[in-house]
C-alpha positions as CSV (number, residue, x, y, z in Angstrom):
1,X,38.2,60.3,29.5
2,X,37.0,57.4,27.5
3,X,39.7,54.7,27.3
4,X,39.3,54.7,23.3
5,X,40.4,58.6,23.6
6,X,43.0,58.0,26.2
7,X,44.7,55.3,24.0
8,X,44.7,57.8,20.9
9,X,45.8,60.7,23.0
10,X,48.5,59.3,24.7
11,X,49.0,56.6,22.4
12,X,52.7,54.9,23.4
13,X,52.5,55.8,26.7
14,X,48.9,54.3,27.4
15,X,50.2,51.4,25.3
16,X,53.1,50.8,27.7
17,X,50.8,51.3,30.6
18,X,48.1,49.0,29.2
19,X,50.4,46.0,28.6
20,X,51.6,46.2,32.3
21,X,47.9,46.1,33.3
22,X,46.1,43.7,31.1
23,X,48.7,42.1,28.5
24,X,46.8,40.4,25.9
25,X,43.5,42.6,25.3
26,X,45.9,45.8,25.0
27,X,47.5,44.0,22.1
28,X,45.0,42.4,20.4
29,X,43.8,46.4,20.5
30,X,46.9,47.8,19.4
31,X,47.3,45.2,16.7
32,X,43.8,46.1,15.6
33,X,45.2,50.3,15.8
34,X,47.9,49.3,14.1
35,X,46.0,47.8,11.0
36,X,44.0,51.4,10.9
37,X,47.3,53.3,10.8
38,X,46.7,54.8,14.3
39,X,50.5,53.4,15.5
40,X,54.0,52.1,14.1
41,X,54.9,48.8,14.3
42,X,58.5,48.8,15.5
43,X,57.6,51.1,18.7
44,X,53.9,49.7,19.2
45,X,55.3,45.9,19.7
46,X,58.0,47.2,22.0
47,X,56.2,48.9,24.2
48,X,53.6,45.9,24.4
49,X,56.7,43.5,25.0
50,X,58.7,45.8,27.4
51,X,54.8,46.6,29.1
52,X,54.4,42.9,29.6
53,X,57.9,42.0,30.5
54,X,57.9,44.4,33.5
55,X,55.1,43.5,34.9
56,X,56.1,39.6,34.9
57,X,59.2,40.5,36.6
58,X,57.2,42.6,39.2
59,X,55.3,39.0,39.7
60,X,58.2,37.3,39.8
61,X,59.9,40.2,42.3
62,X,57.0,39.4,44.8
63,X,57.7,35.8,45.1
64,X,60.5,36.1,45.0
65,X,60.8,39.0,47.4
66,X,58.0,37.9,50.1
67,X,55.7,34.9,49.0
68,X,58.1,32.4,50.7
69,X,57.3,33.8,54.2
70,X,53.7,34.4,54.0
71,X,53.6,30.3,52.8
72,X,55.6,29.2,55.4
73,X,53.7,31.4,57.9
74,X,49.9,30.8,56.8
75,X,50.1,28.0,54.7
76,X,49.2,25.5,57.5
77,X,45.6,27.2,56.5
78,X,45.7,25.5,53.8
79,X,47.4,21.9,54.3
80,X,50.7,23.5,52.8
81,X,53.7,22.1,54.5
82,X,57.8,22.3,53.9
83,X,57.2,19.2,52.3
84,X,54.9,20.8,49.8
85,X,57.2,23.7,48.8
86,X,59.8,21.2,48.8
87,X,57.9,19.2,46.2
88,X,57.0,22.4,44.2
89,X,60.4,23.6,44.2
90,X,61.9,20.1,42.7
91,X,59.0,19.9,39.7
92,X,59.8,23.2,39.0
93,X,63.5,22.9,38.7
94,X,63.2,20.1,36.9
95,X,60.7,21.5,34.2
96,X,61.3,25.2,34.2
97,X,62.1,25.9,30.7
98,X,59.5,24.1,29.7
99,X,57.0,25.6,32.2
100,X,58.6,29.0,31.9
101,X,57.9,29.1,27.8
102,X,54.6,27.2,27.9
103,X,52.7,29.5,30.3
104,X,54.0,33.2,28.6
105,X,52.7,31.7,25.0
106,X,49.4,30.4,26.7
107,X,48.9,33.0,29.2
108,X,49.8,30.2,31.8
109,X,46.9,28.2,31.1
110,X,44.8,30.3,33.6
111,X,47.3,29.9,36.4
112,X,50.0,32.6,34.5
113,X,50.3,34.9,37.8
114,X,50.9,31.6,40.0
115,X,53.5,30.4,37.6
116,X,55.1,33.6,37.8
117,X,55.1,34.1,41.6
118,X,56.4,30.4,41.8
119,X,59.5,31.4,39.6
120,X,60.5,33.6,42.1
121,X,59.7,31.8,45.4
122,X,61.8,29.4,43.9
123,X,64.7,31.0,43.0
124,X,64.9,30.7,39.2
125,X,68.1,32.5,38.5
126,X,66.9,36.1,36.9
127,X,68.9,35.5,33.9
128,X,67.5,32.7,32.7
129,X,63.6,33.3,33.7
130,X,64.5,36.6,31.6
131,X,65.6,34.8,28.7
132,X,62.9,32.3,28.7
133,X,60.5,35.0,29.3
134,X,61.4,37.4,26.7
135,X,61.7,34.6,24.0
136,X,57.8,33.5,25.4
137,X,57.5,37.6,25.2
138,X,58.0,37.8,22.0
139,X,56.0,35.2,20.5
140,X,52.7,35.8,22.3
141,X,53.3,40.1,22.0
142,X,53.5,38.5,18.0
143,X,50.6,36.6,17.7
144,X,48.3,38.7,19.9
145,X,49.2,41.7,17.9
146,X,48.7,39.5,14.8
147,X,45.1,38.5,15.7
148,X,44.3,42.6,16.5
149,X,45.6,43.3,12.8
150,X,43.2,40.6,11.2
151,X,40.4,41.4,13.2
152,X,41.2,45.1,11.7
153,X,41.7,43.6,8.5
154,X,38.3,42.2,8.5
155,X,36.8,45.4,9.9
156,X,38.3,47.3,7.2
157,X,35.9,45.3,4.6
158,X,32.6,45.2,6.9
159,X,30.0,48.2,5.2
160,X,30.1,50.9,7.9
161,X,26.8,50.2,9.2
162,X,27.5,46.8,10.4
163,X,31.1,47.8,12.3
164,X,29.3,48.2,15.6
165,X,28.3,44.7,15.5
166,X,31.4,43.5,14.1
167,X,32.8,44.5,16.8
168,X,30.9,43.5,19.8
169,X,30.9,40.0,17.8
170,X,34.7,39.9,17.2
171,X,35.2,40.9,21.2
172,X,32.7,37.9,22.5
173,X,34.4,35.3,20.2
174,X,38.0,36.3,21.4
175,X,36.8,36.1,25.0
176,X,34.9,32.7,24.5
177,X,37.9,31.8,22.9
178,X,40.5,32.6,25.3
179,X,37.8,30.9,27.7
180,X,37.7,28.0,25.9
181,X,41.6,27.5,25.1
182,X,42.5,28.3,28.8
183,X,39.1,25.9,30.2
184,X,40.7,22.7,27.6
185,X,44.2,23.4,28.6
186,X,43.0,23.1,32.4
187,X,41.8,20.1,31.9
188,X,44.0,18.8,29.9
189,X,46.8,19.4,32.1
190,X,45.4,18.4,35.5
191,X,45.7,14.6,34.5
192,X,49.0,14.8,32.7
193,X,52.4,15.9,34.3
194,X,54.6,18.2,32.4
């Protein structure tokens, strides 16, 4: 089954599913579905939150859960030491709200899954990596969802011969974009501390 059909089919399930998976294409996609009355709105950016939310805390459940070992154990491999983790744990303490919010609204700058296994290997109380996660949640599931609507928007006034191309067009210049953003932002933050 095509994954067009299987989203239509199955529709909040797949959604759900596809957030858990691969966050921000699934809702740039169902923002987009969403535009061309194919979902609600009220369900759709639940499931995409909830989707996205659980699969964070399954990141943050294996650091938190095992990472700590496997670092201490095999990190000598790569010139990682007590004092290392030591260091990591202290920036992160200090700057965990701020690090916490930044990388769910910026998919982490390209180092989101890192950031998220770091939360748990050091010890951010559940609580609060929850709260500052769902408030990150719920301005990113917004504003992903928001671009999938325009981009729908847009397709709904392209003449039906050109939607193909429309769409393979609007899909390269989100990836170059999230490319570009997530390149700068790299950059950007490797000379600067938080």
């Amino acid at each position: 089954m095509e994954p067009a059909n299987f989203i239509l089919t199955f529709k909040y399930p797949a959604i759900f599913i596809g957030s858990f998976f691969e966050g921000p294409v699934v809702m740039i996609a169902a923002g987009f579905l969403f535009k061309l009355g194919y979902f609600k709105l009220i369900p759709v950016f639940l499931l995409l939150l909830s989707g996205d939310l659980a699969a964070d805390f399954s990141w943050y459940g294996v650091g938190y859960f095992g990472t700590y070992r496997l670092v201490r154990k095999y990190g000598r491999f790569f010139n990682i030491t007590d004092q290392t983790i030591e260091k990591v744990r202290v920036m992160f303490r200090e700057h965990e709200e701020k690090i916490l919010i930044i990388s769910k609204i910026t998919m982490g700058f390209g180092f989101a899954l890192a950031i998220l296994i770091t939360a748990g290997m050091v010890r951010v109380p559940l609580k609060k990596y929850g709260i500052y996660n769902f408030t990150g949640g719920l301005i990113w599931t917004a504003f992903m969802m928001a671009a999938g609507y325009f981009f729908g928007n847009i397709y709904l006034l392209v003449d039906e011969g050109l939607r193909i191309g429309f769409l393979i067009i609007a899909a390269i210049m989100i990836l170059l974009a999230f490319y570009g953003f997530s390149r700068f932002m790299r950059t950007r933050l490797s000379g600067n501390n938080l």
